[in-house]
C-alpha positions in Angstrom: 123.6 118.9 80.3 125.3 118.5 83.7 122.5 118.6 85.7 122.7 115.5 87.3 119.5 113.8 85.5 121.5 110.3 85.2 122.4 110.5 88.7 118.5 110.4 89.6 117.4 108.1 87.3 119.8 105.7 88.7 119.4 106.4 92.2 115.9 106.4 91.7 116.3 102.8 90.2 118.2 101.9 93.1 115.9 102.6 95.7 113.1 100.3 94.1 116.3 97.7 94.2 114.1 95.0 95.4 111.8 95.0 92.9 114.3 94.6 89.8 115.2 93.5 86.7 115.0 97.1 85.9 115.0 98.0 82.3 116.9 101.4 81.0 115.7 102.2 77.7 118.6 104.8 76.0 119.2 106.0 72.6 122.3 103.6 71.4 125.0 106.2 71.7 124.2 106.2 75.6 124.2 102.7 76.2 127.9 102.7 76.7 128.2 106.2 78.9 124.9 104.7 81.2 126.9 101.7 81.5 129.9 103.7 83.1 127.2 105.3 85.5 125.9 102.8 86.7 129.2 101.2 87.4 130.4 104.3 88.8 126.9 105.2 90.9 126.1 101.7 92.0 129.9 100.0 92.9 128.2 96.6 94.2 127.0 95.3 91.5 129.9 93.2 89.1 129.8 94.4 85.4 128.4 90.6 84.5 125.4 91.9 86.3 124.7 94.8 83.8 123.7 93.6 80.4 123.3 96.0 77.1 121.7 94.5 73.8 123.7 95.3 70.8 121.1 94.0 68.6 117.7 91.9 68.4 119.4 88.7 68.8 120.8 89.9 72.3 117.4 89.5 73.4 116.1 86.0 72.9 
């Protein structure tokens, strides 16, 4: 913990920018806390732009 893994991933993620959708595939008690990070790490993009599934009918 605290090692800055999330950090990575997402700016990581952010350099290949141009070649999203990405998908981020977390254990469901993370999908709220990535959500926050990716807020937090990446400030330009609205909160209508970041979508989480809930359940299977999210995805269709």
């Amino acid at each position: 913990m605290g090692l800055g893994k999330t950090v990575q991933a997402i700016g990581i993620a952010y350099f290949y920018k141009e070649e999203w959708p990405l998908l981020i595939v977390v254990p469901s008690s993370l999908r709220y806390p990535w959500t926050e990070e990716i807020e937090k790490w990446i400030p330009e993009l609205s909160p209508e732009e970041i979508n989480v599934i809930q359940n299977k009918t999210d995805v269709g």
